[in-house]
C-alpha positions as MATLAB code, in Angstrom:
seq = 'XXXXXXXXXXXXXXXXXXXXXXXXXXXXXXXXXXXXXXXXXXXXXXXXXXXXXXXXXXXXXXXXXXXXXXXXXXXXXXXXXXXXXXXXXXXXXXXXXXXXXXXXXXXXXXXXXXXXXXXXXXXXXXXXXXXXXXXXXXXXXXXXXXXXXXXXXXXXXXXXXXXXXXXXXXXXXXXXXXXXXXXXXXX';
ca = [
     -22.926   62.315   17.100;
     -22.375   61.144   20.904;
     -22.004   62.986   24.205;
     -19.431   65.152   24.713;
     -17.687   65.567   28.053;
     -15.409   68.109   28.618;
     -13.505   68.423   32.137;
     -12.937   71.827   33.286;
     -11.825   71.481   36.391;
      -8.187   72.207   35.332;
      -9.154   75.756   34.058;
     -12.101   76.989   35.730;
     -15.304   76.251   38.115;
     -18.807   77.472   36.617;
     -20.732   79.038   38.976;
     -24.408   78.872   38.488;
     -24.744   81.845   36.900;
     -21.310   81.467   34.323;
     -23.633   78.157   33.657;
     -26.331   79.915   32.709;
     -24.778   82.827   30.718;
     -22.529   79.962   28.752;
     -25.900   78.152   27.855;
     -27.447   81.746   26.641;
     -24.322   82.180   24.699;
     -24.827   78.959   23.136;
     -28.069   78.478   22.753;
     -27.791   76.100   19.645;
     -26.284   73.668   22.384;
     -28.220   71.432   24.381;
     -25.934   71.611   27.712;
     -25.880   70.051   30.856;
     -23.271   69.954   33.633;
     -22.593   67.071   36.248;
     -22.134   67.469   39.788;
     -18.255   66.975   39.425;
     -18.481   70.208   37.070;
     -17.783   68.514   33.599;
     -19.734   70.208   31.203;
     -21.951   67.679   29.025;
     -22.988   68.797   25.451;
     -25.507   66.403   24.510;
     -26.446   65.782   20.674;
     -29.746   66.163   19.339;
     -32.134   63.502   18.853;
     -33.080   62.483   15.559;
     -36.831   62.744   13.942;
     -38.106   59.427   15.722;
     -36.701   59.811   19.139;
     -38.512   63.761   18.633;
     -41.554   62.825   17.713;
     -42.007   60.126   20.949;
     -40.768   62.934   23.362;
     -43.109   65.468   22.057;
     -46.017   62.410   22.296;
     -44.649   62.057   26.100;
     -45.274   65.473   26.969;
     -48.353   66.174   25.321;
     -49.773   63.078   27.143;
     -48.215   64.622   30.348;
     -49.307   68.120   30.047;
     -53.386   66.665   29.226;
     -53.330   64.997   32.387;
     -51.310   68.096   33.897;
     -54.082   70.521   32.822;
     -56.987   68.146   33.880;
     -55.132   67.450   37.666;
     -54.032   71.404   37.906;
     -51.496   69.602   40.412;
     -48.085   71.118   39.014;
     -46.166   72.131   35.745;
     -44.554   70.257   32.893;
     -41.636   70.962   31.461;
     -39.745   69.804   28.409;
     -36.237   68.782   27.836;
     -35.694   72.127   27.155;
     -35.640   73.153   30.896;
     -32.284   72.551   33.187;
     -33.059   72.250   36.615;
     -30.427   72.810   39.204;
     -30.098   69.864   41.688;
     -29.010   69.603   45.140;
     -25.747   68.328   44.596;
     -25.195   71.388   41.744;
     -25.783   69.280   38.921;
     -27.193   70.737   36.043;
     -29.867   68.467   34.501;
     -32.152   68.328   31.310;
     -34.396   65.431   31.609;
     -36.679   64.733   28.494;
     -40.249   65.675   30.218;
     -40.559   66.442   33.710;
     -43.333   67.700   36.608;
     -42.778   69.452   39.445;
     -45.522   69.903   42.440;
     -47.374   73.195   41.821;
     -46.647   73.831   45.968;
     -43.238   73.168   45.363;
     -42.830   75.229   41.945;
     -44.722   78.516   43.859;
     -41.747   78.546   46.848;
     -39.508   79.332   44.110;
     -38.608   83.401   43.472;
     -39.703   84.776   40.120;
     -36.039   84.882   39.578;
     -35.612   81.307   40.498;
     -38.391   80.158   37.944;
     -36.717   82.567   35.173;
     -33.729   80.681   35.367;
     -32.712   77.295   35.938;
     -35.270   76.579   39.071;
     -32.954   74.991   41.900;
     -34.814   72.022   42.620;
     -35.127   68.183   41.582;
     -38.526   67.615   39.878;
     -41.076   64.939   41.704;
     -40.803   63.141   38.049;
     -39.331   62.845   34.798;
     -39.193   60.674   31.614;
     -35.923   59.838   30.070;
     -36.421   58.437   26.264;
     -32.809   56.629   25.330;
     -32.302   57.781   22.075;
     -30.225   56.293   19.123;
     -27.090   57.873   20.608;
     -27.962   57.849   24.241;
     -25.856   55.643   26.068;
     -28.012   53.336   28.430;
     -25.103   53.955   31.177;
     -24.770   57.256   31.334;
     -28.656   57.379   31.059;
     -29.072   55.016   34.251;
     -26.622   57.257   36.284;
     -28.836   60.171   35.569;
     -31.821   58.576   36.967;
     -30.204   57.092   39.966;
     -28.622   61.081   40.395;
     -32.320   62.205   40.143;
     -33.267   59.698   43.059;
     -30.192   60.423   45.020;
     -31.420   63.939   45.329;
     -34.720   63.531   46.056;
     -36.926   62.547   42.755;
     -39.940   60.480   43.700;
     -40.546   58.799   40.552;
     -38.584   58.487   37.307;
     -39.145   56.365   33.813;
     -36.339   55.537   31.493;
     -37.821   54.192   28.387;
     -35.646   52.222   26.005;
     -37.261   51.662   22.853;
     -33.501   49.570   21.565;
     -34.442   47.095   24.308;
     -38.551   47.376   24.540;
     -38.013   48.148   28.493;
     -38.916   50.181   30.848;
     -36.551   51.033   33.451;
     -38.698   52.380   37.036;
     -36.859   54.528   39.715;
     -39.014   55.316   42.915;
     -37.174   56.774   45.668;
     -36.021   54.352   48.473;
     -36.776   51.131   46.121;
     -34.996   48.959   43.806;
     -34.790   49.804   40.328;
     -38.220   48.230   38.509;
     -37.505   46.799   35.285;
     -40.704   46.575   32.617;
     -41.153   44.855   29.074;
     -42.823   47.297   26.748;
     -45.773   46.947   25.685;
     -47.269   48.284   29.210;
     -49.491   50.791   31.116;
     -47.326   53.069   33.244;
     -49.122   54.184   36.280;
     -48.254   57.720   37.923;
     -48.842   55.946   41.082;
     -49.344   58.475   44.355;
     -47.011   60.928   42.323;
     -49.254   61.807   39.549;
     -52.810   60.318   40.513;
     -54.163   58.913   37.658;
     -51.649   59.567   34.901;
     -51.262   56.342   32.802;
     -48.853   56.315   30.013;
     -49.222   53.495   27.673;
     -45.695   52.551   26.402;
];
């Protein structure tokens, strides 16, 4: 199964809240929207591509609860961006200052901010272009740091905001950098 995009700009405009009503009416779907307004059904991931995002988060969460520096959240969550894109990444952390401006209502929902960094894993029927767009979209609206791992072509694809794209051969140590001090990810 690949991506689906359907373009409903001819027919309608989702506000924030349709979004979120048409992804609790459909909660089977994994959902995303861009920040055109196409709304982006993405297929599940197969047992492999699971069972490394699961090991991603874990690893992030045990540093997480070690640092007490911010929250993790799995690809479950859709954060609203600036630009009103509607994004899912596959793990992500935001700042605990940043996550406690938010409203209760704001946290309920789909919290309208870009996380300070996610991990995209390219799965089997993840294409690598769309996937790249994604992370450049995160930078372009303020992510600080962002990992697209590619296990198809053993890289690892860096995005730190205001740099060049850093491009890594797997097998590595990821470093958290200034983001997450002291997070390593071994990939």
């Amino acid at each position: 199964m690949n991506t689906v995009v359907l373009n409903l700009e001819p027919i309608a405009h989702l506000t924030d809240e349709q979004f979120y009503q048409l992804c609790l009416a459909n909660k089977d779907l994994s959902l995303e929207m861009n920040a055109a307004g196409e709304l982006i059904i993405v297929p599940p991931v197969g047992g492999e591509s699971g069972n490394q995002e699961a090991g991603l988060i874990t690893d992030l969460e045990i540093w997480n609860r070690q640092a007490k520096l911010g929250k993790v959240f799995s690809s479950s969550t859709i954060f609203t961006l600036p630009n009103g894109a509607k994004r899912s990444p596959d793990a992500a952390w935001v700042k605990l200052e940043r996550w406690e401006t938010l409203t209760v209502e704001q946290r309920k929902k789909f919290p309208p901010l870009v996380p300070d960094f996610v991990i995209e894993l390219r799965s089997e029927t993840d294409s690598l272009k769309a996937l790249q767009q994604k992370m450049q979209e995160y930078i372009e609206n303020g992510l600080h740091l962002g990992w697209l791992i590619n296990p198809q072509d053993a890289t690892v694809e860096i995005y730190r905001i205001n740099q060049a794209v850093e491009v890594v051969q797997m097998s590595v140590i990821l470093s958290g950098e200034d983001v997450l001090p002291g997070f390593e990810l071994q990939v």
